[in-house]
DOVEX-143744 format. One record per residue (C-alpha): x, y, z. Coordinates in steps of 0.25 Angstrom, whole numbers. Layout:
<rs>
<r><east>X</east><north>Y</north><up>Z</up></r>
...
</rs>
This chain:
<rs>
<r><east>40</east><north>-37</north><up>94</up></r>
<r><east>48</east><north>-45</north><up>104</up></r>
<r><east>39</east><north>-55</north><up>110</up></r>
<r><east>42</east><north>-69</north><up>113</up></r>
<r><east>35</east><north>-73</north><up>98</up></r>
<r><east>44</east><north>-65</north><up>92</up></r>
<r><east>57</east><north>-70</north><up>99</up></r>
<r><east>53</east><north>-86</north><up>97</up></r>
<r><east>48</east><north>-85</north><up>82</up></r>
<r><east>60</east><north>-78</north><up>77</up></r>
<r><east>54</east><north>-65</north><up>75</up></r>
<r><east>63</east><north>-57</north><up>84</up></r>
<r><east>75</east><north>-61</north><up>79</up></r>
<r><east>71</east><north>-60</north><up>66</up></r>
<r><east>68</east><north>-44</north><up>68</up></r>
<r><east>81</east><north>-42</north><up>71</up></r>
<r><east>85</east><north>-45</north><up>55</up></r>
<r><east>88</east><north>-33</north><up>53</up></r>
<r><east>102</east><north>-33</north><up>61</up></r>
<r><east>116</east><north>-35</north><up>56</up></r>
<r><east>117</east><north>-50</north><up>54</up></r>
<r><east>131</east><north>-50</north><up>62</up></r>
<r><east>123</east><north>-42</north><up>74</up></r>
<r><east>109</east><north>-52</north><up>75</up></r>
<r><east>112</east><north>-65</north><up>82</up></r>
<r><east>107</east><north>-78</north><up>75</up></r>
<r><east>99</east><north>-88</north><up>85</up></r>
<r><east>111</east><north>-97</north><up>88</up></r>
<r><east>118</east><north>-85</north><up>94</up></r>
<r><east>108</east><north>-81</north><up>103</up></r>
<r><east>106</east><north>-97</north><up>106</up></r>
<r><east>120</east><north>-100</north><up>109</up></r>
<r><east>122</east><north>-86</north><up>117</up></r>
<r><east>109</east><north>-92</north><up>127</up></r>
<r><east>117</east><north>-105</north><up>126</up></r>
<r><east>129</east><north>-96</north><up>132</up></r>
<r><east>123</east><north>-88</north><up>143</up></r>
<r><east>113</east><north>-102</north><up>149</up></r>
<r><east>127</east><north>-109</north><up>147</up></r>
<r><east>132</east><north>-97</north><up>158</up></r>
<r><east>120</east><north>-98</north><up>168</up></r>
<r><east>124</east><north>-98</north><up>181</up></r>
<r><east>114</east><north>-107</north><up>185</up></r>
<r><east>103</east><north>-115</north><up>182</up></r>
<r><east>89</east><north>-114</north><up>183</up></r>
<r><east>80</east><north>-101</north><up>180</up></r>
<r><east>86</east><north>-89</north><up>173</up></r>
<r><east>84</east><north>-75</north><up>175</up></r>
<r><east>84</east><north>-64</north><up>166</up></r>
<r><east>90</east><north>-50</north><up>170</up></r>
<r><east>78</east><north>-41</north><up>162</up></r>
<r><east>82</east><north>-28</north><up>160</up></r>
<r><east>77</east><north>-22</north><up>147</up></r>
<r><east>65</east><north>-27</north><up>139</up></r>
<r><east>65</east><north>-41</north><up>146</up></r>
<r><east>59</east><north>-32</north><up>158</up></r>
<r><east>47</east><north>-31</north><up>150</up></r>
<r><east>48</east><north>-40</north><up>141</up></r>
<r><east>54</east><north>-52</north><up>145</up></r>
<r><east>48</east><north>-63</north><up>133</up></r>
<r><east>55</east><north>-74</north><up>139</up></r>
<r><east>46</east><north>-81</north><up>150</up></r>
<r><east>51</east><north>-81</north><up>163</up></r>
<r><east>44</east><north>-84</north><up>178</up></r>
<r><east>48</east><north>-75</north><up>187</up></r>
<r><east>53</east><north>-59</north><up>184</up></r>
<r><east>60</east><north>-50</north><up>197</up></r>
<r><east>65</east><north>-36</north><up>197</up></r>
<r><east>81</east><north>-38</north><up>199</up></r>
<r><east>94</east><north>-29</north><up>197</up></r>
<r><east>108</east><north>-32</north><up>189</up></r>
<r><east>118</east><north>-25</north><up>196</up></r>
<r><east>130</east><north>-22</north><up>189</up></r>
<r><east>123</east><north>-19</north><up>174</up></r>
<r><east>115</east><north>-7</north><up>169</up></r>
<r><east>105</east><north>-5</north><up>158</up></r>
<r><east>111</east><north>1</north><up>143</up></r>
<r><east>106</east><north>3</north><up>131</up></r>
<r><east>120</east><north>-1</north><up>126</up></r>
<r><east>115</east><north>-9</north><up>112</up></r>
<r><east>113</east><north>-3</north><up>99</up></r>
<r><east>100</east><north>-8</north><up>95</up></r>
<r><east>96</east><north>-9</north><up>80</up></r>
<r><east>84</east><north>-18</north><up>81</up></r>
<r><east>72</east><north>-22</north><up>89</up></r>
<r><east>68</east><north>-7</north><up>95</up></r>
<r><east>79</east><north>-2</north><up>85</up></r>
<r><east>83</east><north>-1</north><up>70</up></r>
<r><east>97</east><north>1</north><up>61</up></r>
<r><east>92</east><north>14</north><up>59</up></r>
<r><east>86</east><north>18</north><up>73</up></r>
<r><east>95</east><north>11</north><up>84</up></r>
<r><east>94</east><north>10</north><up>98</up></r>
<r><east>97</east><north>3</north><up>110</up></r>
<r><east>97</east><north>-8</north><up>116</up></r>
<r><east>97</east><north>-10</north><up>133</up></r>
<r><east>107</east><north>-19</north><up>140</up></r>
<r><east>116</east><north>-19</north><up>153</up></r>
<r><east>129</east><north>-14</north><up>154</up></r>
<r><east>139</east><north>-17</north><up>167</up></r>
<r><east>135</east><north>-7</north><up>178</up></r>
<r><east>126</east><north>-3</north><up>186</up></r>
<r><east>112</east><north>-12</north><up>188</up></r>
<r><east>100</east><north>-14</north><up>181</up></r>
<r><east>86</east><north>-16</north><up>186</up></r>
<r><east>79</east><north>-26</north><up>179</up></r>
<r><east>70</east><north>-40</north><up>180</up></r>
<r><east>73</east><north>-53</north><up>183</up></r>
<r><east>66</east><north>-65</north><up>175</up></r>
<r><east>68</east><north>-79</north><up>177</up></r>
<r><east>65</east><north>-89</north><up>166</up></r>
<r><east>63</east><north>-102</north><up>172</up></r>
<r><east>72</east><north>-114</north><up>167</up></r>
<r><east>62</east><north>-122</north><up>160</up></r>
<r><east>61</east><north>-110</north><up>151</up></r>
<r><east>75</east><north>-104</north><up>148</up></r>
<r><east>76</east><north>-111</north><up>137</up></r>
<r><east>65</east><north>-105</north><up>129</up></r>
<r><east>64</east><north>-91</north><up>137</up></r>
<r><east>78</east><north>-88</north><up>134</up></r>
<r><east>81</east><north>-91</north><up>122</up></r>
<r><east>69</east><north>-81</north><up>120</up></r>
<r><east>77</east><north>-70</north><up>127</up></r>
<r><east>91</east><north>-74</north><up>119</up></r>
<r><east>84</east><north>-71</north><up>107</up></r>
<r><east>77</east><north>-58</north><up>113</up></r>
<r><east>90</east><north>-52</north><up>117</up></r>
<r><east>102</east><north>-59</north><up>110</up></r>
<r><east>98</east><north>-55</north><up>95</up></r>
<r><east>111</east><north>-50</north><up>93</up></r>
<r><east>120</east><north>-54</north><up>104</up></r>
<r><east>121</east><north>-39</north><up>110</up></r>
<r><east>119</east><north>-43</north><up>127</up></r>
<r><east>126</east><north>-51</north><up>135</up></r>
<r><east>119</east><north>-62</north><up>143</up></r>
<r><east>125</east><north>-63</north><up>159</up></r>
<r><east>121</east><north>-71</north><up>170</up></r>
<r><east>121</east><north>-61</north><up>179</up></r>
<r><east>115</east><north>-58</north><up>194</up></r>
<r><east>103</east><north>-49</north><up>196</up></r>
<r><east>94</east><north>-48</north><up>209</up></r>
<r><east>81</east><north>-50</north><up>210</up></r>
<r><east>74</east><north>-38</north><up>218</up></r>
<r><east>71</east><north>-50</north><up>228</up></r>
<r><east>86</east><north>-50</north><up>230</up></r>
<r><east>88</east><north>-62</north><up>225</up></r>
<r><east>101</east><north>-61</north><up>214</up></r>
<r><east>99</east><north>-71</north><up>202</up></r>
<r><east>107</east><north>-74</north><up>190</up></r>
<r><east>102</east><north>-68</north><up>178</up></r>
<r><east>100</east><north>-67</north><up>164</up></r>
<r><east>107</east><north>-53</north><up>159</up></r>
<r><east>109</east><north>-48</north><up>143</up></r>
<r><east>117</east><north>-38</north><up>146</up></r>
<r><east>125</east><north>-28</north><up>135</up></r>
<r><east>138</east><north>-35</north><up>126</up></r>
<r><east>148</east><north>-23</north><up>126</up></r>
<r><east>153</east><north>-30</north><up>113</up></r>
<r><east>141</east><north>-32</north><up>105</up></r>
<r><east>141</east><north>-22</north><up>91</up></r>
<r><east>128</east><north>-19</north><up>96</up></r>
<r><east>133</east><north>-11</north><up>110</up></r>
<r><east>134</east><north>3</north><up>113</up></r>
<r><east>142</east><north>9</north><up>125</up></r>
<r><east>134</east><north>22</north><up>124</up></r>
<r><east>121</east><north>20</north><up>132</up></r>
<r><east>117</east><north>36</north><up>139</up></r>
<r><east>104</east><north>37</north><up>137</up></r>
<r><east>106</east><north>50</north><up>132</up></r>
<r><east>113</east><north>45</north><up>119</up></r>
<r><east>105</east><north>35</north><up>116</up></r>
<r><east>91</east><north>38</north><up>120</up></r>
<r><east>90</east><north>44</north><up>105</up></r>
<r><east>93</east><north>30</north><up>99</up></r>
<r><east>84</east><north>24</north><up>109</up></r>
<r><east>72</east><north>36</north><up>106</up></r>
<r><east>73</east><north>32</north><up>90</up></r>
<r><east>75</east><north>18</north><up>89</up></r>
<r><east>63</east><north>11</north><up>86</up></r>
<r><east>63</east><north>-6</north><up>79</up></r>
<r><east>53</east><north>-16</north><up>77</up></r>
<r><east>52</east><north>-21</north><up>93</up></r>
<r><east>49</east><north>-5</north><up>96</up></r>
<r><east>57</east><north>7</north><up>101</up></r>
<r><east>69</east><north>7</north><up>108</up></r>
<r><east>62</east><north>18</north><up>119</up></r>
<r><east>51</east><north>10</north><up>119</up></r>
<r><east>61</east><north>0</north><up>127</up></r>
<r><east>66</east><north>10</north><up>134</up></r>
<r><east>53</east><north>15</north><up>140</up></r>
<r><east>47</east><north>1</north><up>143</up></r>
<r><east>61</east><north>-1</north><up>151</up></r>
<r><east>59</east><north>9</north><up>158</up></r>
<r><east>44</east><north>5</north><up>161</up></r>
<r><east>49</east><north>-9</north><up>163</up></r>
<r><east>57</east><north>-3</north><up>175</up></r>
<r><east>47</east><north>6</north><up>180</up></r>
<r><east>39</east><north>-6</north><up>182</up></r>
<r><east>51</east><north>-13</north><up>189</up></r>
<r><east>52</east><north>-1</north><up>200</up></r>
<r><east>66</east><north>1</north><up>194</up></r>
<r><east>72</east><north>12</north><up>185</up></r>
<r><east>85</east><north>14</north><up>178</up></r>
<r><east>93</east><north>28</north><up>178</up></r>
<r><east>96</east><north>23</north><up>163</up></r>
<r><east>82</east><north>17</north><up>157</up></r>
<r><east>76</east><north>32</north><up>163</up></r>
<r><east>86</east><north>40</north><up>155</up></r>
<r><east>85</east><north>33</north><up>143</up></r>
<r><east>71</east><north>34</north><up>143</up></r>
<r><east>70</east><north>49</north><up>146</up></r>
<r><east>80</east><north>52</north><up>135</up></r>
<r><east>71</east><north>44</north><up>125</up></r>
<r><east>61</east><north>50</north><up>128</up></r>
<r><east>65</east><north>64</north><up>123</up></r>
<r><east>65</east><north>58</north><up>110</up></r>
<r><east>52</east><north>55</north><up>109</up></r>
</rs>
């Protein structure tokens, strides 16, 4: 389950054992990567974190405000080969990120200073098991119209887990069959989608997806 027990008692982590030993990121690399990217923040103070994927519904980490806002110039991208968590060796799927293009509709959170330390290390662990995003620093605005500096993990191009082939119509059939010990790799697709809906916002590319899978049902 990925709760925030199973992140701070080890037992995340440890569920993914079952990857290539040069693929799984031991703790000092995921430590010394939030070292790096807190090392780069433009400013002090709160941070926000761009939630675009299964932070919009399940954020673990605490934070103190949450507001609807839009990356411009990325797009949603099922562009990393997944082999654990909603996946296995033998039924892969896909994992979602941003690519350059386009904008993303997503969620805002801002986790207040006093807790970055504990809250993000949370989300480093959740989301850096093996080094395959990217974290940027980069503008998004509220749907107030204020533009904040945010926390994005975006796709690493360079990463041996990256796939440039992201049509919904090839991979829904990965995505339809692939199933590990967090749940199905629909099952994220679908509660994306509800995530959205619930937002007021849509995406050309999450409704494809997600009506493609569902032939496979």
């Amino acid at each position: 389950m990925l709760n925030r027990q199973s992140i701070c008692s080890g037992a995340y982590l440890e569920s993914f054992d079952s990857l290539p030993k040069d693929l799984l990121w031991t703790q000092a690399q995921i430590d010394q990567s939030l070292a790096e990217a807190l090392a780069a923040r433009p400013d002090d103070g709160d941070v926000w974190v761009f939630a675009y994927g299964s932070l919009m519904w399940n954020p673990i980490s605490e934070f103190d405000e949450r507001a609807a806002a839009t990356l411009d110039g990325w797009h949603r991208s099922f562009c990393i080969h997944l082999i654990a968590g909603r996946a296995s060796p033998t039924q892969p799927g896909r994992m979602l990120a941003l690519e350059p293009g386009g904008h993303t509709e997503g969620v805002a959170l801002r986790i207040p200073q006093a807790k970055l330390t504990e809250e993000l290390r949370i989300l480093w662990i959740r989301e850096m098991v093996t080094g395959a995003y990217t974290p940027r620093w980069l503008p998004v605005t509220l749907r107030s119209g204020a533009v904040v500096q945010a926390l994005v993990f975006v796709a690493n191009p360079g990463h041996a887990q990256y796939r440039g082939e992201v049509r919904a119509d090839v991979i829904a059939p990965l995505v339809a069959r692939a199933e590990g010990v967090i749940g199905t790799n629909a099952e994220y697709v679908y509660k994306l989608l509800g995530a959205l809906t619930d937002c007021g916002m849509s995406d050309p590319y999450i409704d494809a997806l997600s009506q493609v899978i569902a032939r496979y049902a």
